[in-house]
N, C-alpha and C positions, 0 to 999 in steps of 0.2 A: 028048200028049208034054209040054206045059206044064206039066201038073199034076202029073206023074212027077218032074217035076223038082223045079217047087215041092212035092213029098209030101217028096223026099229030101235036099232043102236043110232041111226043117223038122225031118227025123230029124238032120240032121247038126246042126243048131242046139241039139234037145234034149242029142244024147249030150253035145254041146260042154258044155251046161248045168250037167246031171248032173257031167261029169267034171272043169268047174270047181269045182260046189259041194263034190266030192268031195277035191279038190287043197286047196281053202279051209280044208275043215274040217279035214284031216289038218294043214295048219301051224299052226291055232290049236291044235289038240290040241298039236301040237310045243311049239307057245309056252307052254301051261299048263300042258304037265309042267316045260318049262325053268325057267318062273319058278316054280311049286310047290318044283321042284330047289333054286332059290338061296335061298325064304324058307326053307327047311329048313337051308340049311346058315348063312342069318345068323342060323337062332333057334340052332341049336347054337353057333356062335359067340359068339353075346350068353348062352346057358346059361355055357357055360366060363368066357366073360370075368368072369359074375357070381362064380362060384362060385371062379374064383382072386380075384377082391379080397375075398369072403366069410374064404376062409380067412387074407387078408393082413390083415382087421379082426380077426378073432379072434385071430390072433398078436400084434397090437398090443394090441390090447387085453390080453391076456394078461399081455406084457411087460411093460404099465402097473403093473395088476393086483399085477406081482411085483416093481417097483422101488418102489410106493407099499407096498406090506409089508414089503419090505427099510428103509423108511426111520421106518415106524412102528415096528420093532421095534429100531430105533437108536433114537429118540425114547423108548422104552419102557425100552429098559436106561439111557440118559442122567437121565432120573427115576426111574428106582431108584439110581441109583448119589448122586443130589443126596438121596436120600432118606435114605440110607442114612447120608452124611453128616451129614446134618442129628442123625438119628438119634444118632450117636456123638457130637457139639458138644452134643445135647442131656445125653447121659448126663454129659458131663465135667462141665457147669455142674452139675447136680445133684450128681454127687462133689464140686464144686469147694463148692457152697452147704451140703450137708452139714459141711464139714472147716472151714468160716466159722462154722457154726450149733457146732459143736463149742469150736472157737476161745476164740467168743463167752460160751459156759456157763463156759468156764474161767477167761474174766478176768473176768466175774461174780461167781464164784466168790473171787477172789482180792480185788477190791474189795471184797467183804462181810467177810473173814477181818480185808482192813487197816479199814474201817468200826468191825469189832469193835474192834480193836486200841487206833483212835483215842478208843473211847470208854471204853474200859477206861483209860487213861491219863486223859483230861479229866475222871472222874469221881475218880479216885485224884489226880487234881490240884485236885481241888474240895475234897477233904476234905483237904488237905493246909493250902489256903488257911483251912481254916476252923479248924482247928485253930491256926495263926497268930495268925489273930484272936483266937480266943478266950487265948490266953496274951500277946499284946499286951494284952485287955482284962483280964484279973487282973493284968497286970504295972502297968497306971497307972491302974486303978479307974475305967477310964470304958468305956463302951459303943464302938462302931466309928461306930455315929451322933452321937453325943456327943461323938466326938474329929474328927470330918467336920465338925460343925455349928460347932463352937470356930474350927478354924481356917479356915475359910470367913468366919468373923462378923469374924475381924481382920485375914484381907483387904480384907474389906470396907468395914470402918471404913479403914484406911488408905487406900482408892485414892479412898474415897468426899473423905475430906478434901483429898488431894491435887489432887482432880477442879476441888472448888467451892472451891479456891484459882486452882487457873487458868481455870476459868470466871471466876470476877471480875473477874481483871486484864486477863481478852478482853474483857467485856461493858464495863469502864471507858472501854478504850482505843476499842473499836470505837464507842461512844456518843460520844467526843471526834471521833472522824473521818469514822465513815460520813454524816453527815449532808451534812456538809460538802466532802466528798469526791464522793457522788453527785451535790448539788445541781450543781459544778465540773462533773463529767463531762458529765454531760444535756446543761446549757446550753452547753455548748462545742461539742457533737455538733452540736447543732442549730444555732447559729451557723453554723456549718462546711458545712450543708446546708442549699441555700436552692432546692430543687427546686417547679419549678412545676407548676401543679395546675390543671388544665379543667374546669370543670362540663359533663358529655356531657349532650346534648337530643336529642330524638327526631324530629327534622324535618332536612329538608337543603334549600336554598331551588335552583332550578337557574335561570339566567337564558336568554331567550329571545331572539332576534334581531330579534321581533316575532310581534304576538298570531296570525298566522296558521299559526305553528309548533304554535300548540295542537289548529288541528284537524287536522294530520297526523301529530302525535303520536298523537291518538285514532283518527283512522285510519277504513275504512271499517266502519260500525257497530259500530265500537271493537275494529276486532279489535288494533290496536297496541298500545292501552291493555293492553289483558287478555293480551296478549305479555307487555308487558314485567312487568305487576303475578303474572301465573306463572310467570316466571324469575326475578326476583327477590325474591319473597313480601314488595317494598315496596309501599304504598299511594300512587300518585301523586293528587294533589290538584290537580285542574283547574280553575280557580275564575274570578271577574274581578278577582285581581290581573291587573294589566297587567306582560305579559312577564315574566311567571314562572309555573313548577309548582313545588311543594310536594312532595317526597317524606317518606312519612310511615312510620318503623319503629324496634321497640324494639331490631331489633341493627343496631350500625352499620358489620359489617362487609357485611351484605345494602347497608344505606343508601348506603356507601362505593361498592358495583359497582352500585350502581342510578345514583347520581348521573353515575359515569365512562362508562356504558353509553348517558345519555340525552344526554350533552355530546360524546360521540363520534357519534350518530344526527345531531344536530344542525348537528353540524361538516361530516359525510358529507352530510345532505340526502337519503339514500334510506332513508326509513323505511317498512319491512315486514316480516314475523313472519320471514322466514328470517334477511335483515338485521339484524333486532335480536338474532336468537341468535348471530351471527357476533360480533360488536363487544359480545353480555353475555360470551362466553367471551375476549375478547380484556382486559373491562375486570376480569375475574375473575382472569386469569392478573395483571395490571399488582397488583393488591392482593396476590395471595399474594408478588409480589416488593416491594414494600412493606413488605410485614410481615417478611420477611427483614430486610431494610435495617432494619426500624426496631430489631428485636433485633441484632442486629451494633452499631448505635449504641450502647444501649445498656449491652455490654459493651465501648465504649469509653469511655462515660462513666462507667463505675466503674472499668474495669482490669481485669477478671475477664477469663481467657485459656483456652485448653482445654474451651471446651463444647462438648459435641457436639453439630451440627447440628440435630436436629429438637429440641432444647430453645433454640438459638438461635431458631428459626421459634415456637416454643410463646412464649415471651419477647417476641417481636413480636407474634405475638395479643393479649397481654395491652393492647397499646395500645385495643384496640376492647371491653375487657373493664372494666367498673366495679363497683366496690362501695357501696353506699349515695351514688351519684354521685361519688367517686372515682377516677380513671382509677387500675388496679391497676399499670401496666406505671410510672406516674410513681411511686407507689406507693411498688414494690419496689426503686427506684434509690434514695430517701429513707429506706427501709430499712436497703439496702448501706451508704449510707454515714453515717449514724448509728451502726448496726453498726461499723463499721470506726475511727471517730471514739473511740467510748467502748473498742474494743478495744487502740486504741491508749495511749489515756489508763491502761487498766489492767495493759499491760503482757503481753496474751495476743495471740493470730493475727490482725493485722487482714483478711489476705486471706481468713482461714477466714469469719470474722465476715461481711466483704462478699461472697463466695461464695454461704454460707446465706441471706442478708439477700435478695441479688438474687432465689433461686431459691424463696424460702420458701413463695410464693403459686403457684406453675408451675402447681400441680392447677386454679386458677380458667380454664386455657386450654381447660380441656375439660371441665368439670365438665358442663357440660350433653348432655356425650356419651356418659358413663362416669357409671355409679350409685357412690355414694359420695362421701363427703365431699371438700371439694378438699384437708385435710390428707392424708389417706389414697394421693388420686390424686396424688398432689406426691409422694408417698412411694416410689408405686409407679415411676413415671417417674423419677426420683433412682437409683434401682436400676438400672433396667431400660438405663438409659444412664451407668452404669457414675462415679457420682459414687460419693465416698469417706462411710466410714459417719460421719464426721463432721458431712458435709452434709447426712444424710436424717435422722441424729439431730436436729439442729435444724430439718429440716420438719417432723419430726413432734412436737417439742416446741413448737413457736412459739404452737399454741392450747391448750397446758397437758392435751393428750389424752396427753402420754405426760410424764412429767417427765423434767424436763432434770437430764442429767446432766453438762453441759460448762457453763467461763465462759461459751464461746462460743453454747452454745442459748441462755441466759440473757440475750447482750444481744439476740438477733436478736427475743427474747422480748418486752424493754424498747422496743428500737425501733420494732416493729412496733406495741405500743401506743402510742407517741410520735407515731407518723407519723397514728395513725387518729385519734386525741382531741385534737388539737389543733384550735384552733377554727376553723372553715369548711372542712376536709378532708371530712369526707362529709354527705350528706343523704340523710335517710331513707325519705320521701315515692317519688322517682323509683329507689329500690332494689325498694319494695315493689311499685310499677306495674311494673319489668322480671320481677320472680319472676312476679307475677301473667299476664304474657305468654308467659312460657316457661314454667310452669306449662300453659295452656291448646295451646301446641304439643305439649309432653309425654303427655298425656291424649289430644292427636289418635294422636300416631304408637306409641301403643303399642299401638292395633289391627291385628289381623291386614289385612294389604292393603295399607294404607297405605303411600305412599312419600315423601312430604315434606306438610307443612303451614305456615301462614304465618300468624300474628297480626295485622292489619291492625285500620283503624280504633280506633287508640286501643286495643285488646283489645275491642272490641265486635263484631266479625267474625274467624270461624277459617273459611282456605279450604284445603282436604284434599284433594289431590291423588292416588289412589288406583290401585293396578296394573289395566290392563283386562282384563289375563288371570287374576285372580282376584276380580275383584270385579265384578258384571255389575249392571245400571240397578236390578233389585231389590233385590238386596243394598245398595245406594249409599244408598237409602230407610231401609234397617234401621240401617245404620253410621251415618246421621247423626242417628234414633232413638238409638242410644247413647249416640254422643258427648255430644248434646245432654243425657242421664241420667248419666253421669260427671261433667259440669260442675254441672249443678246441685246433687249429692251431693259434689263434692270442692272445690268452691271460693264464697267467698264474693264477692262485687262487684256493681255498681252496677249500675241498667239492665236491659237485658238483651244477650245475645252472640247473633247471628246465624251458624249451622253452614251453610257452602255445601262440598260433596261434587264436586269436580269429575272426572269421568270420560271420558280421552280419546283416543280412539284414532290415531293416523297410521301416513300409508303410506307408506313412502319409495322411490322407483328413481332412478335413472342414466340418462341417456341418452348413447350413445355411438355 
């Protein structure tokens, strides 16, 4: 009975089995058709969706397609219609150039007929003249030459005797007076002007507080030294005088900011290479107002009014400027007013006279910066700041390079040899030592590189301070090879000169 049971518990377990398994499989079948159902109907939906924005690209596109055609074929008639134009501006000028060229043949035409005209007339007026002649000359038995030649020869005799009757009674009178007359003039000029005269030297002495100012001056292994002597391109002179250096240079407007530069360090107490550039530019600016002042004086010491500025500043130059040991700026005042002295004695412009007189020499302020003579650079500066041609006439007659045409070139002419040849006015020696120094700066700096140079030691040393961005340590070797063959080919002198090339570079920052 147990087992009956247990047989038909195991039947009812399997059918249960089977008609799970069977219940199971029919809902996934359910499910795989539903969801087979839904992918089919999202691909048909995603087919559709594609194929309407398909056809919405194409219409766009389309529509593109037909606005960019619509807009090329206005672009297309807009260049033909400019073409077109053009075209017809073109035809007109051509009618127009035509109806010009037409024009033209005609008043060619017309010139040629009056050409003929003219000459038809000049030559029947030629024969008219000559037929003239010819019964002028049977009518008085003489040639046309012959009756030219007659009365030429008795004007001539008359004007000729007329001439050398008052040539005579000029040369008579002017022999009774000019002697005596000039002599009067000169001497009275010169009386009347009693301008003083400097003999310039080439040393400047500087006093010391005491001897131990010398080695802080030179500094630590002389870098102060070599400061100050390459800011200023003067030669200081450290020696055993007691309490003193020596500054040693041929231009004394260097010597002038060297001297104020080393007497300001001294006074300050803080000598070092930045420090000494502060107080070279402080004692550089004090000369150029200097030099100001000293031209302003001296167009009050003559009266001259109305110059323009930078010939007032040129005119103070000239105090640091000599001619064969001469100061040229005392010079030109003794000029002025010799000039103006005899201008007045004679009865012409004294202000013109001492105008010309003061400015005659202006070209020696720069001559060494500008090629050309100082008459020519005086000439040019006369212009260029707007003096009257009066006064450039007698710049540039005063060295007999241009002849004078006025009384007034004439005395500035007299004066200015008055003022040089008189005795102990200049010496010739220390003229030829300063060309010979500026000479050898000249020949430094007219190499490619080069940015300033300095004449030191007496001209027995040139030191060349050179750009480091275009001149590098080999090159420096070759340029002083040069220079050193320039000098020896262009100049004569004693000894020999020592070429030092200095090359140097700095860095500079800020800290903040």
């Amino acid at each position: 009975m147990d087992y009956i049971n247990y047989a038909y518990m195991a039947a009812i377990f399997v059918v249960a089995i089977i008609v799970g398994y069977m219940f199971r499989k029919y809902l996934a079948e359910g499910k795989l058709k539903s969801a087979e159902s839904l992918a089919a109907d999202i691909l048909n939906d995603a087919n559709k969706d594609a194929e309407a924005k398909k056809r919405e690209a194409v219409l766009e596109a389309k529509e593109e397609v037909h606005s960019l055609r619509q807009e090329l074929d206005r672009e297309i008639k807009t260049r033909r219609s400019e073409l077109v134009q053009l075209e017809k501006r073109l035809v007109q000028k051509e009618e127009n150039l035509d109806r010009k060229q037409g024009s033209i043949e005609k008043k060619e035409e017309k010139i040629q007929r009056r050409m003929d005209e003219i000459e038809n007339i000049r030559r029947k007026t030629e024969e008219s003249h000559e037929k003239q002649i010819e019964e002028l000359e049977r009518i008085s038995s003489l040639t046309f030459e012959e009756a030219r030649t007659m009365l030429l020869q008795n004007v001539e005799d008359e004007i000729r005797h007329e001439t050398a009757l008052m040539i005579r009674d000029v040369e008579l009178q002017a022999k009774m007076d000019a002697d005596k007359k000039a002599r009067h003039i000169i001497t009275l000029a010169i009386q009347r002007c009693a301008a003083d005269h400097v003999a310039e030297t080439t040393v400047s002495v500087v006093n010391l507080p005491n001897d131990e100012m010398k080695g802080r001056i030179i500094g630590r292994e002389g870098r102060n030294i070599r400061a100050l002597e390459t800011l200023t391109g003067i030669d200081l002179i450290i020696d055993d005088t007691p309490e003193a250096v020596v500054l040693s240079g041929f231009d004394p407007v260097r010597r002038e900011i060297a001297r104020l530069t080393l007497e300001k360090l001294i006074t300050d107490g803080r000598i070092h290479p930045g420090r000494i550039e502060e107080m070279y530019e402080k004692a550089k600016k004090e000369v150029e107002d200097g030099i100001r002042e000293e031209g302003e004086q001296a167009l009050f010491d003559t009266g001259v009014t109305g110059v323009h500025p930078e010939l007032v500043r040129l005119l103070g130059r000239l105090k640091y400027r000599t001619s064969y040991g001469q100061n040229v700026l005392k010079h030109s005042i003794e000029v002025a007013l010799v000039a103006s002295n005899m201008a007045i004695e004679l009865g012409v412009d004294p202000q013109l006279a001492k105008r010309a007189g003061l400015l005659h020499d202006i070209g020696k302020a720069v001559d060494h910066e500008i090629e050309g003579t100082h008459v020519a650079i005086g000439v040019d500066l006369a212009r260029k700041y707007k003096e009257s041609s009066e006064v450039v006439h007698c710049i540039a007659a005063h060295h007999g390079d241009t002849e004078p045409q006025t009384i007034e070139a004439f005395l500035v002419q007299a004066a200015d040899s008055i003022s040089a040849a008189r005795p102990g006015a200049r010496r010739e020696t220390l003229e030829t030592y300063i060309k010979r120094l500026k000479k050898l700066e000249e020949i430094a700096e007219a190499n490619e590189g080069v940015e300033k140079s300095f004449a030191i030691q007496a001209g027995r040393e040139v030191r060349i301070m050179v750009k480091p961005d275009k001149i590098d340590d080999d090159e420096a070797i070759f340029l002083s090879r040069n220079i050193v063959k320039q000098i020896e080919s262009e100049m004569d002198y004693p000894g020999q000169i020592k070429v030092v090339v200095i090359r140097e570079t700095r860095a500079v920052d800020y800290a903040k």
